[in-house]
C-alpha positions in Angstrom: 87.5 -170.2 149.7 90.7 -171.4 148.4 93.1 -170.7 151.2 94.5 -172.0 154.3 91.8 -172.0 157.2 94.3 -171.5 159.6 94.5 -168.5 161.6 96.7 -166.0 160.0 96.8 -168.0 157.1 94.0 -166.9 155.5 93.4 -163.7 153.4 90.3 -161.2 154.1 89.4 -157.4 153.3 87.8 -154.5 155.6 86.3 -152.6 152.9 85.3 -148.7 154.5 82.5 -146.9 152.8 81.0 -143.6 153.4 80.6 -140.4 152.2 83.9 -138.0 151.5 84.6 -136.7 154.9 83.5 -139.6 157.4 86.3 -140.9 158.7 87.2 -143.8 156.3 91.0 -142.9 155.9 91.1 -142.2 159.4 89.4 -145.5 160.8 91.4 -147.5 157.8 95.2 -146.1 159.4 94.4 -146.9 162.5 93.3 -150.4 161.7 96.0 -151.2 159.9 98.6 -150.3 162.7 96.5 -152.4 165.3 97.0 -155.2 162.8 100.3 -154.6 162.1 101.4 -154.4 165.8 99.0 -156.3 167.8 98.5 -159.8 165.3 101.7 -159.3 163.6 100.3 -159.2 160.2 101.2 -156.9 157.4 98.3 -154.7 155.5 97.8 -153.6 152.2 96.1 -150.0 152.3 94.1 -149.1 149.5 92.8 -145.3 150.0 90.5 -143.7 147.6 92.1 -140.6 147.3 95.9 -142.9 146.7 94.1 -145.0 144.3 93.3 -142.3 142.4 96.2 -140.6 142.2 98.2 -143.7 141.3 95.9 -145.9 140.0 93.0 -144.3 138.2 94.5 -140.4 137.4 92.6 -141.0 133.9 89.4 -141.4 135.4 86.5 -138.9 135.7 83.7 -138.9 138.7 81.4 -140.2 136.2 79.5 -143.1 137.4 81.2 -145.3 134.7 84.7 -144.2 135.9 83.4 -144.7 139.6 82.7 -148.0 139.1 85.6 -148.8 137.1 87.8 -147.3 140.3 86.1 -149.6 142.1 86.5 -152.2 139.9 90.4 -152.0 140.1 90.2 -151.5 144.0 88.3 -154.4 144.2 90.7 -156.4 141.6 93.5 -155.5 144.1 92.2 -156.3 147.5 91.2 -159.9 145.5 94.7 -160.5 144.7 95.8 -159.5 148.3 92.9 -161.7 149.9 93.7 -164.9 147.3 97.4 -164.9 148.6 96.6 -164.7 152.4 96.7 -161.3 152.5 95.0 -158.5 154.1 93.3 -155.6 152.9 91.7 -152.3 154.0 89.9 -150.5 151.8 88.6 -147.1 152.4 86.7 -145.7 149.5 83.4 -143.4 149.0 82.3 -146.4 146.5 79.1 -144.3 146.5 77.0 -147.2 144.5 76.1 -150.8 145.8 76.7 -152.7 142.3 80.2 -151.6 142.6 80.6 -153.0 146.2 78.6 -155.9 145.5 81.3 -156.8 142.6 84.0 -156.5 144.6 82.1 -158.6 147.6 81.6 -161.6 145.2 85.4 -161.0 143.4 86.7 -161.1 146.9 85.0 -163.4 148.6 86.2 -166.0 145.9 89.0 -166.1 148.2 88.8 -165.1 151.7 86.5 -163.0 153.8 84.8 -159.6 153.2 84.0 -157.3 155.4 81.7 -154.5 154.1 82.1 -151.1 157.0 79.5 -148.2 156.6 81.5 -145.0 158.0 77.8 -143.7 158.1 78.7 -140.4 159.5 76.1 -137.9 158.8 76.7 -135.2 156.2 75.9 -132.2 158.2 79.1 -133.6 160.0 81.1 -134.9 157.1 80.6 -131.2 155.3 81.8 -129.4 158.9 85.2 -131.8 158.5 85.9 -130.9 155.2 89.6 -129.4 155.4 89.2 -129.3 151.3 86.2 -127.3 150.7 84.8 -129.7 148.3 81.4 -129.8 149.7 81.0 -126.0 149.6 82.5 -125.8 146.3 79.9 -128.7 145.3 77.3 -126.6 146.9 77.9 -123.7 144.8 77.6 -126.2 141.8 81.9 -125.5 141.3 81.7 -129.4 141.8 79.6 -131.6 139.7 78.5 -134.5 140.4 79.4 -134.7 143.9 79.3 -137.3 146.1 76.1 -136.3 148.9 75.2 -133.8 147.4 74.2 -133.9 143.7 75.1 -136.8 143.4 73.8 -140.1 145.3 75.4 -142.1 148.1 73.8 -145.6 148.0 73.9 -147.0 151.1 74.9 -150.4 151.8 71.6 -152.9 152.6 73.4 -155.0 155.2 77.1 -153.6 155.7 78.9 -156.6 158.5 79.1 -153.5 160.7 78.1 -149.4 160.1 80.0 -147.2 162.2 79.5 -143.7 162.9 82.7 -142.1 163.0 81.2 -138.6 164.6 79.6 -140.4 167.3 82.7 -142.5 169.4 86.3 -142.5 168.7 88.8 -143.9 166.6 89.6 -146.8 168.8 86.9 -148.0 169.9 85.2 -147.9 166.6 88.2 -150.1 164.9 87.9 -152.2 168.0 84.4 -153.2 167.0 85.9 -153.9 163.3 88.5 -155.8 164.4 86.2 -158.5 166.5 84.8 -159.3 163.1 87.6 -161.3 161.7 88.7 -162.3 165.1 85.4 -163.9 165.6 86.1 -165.2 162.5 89.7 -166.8 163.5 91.4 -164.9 161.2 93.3 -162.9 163.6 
């Protein structure tokens, strides 16, 4: 690591994965207001569904385009980290090469944290205000995340969370001791 290893000085990313649905943009807002107001840090948020919308609208759900949007999340939350930064992620990033890049990219400069929402699908499909895994099912959607399409889960996440199972808080709680273990917060 090329930073500071004073606390606060230091930059590190919580990187959320999980299938659409499991609580990823929900765990990510809280943490970053528990940062922002308890250690007096500021956060960068980079959600999947902003990123794609402003960062990758040209992109398909092929798995190349997947990994590129991973790719430039990853690219992002590097720059963030390398300048003391922090950054939450909170992506579906359904395939391990993809994270696994954007592990070693980071961790060039600061800590990673790699978070399995593993909420379970039966749940993640009841939550879904969208439709998208209904439509999926009646093969409207291809290539979907779960269902046709593969969620590869991660081999040894720093922490996998299920967001159907406690709540909000305590779950980001659990997160948070990570890189307060760590003496980055």
């Amino acid at each position: 690591m090329s930073t500071s290893s004073l606390p606060g000085r230091t930059g590190f990313t919580i990187f959320l994965t999980g299938l659409s649905g499991a609580g990823k943009s929900t765990i990510a807002a809280e943490l970053v207001r528990q940062v922002e107001q308890l250690h007096g840090r500021p956060v960068t948020l980079l959600d999947g569904d902003i990123v794609r919308e402003m960062l990758s609208s040209g992109l398909t759900f092929s798995r190349n385009d997947r990994e590129l949007n991973i790719r430039r999340i990853g690219y992002v939350a590097a720059e963030v980290t390398r300048h003391g930064g922090i950054c939450v992620c909170a992506a579906i990033a359904p395939y391990r090469s993809s994270r696994t890049e954007a592990r070693d990219r980071i961790s060039r400069y600061g800590r990673f944290y790699e978070i399995h929402v593993s909420t379970p699908l039966a749940v993640c499909e009841q939550r879904d205000t969208k439709g998208l895994y209904a439509r999926a099912r009646r093969g409207e959607i291809k290539s979907f995340t779960g269902i046709d399409d593969p969620f590869e889960p991660p081999q040894a996440p720093e922490l996998a969370v299920d967001a159907s199972r406690g709540n909000v808080a305590d779950e980001v709680k659990r997160i948070l001791a990570l890189p307060i273990a760590d003496g980055l917060l």
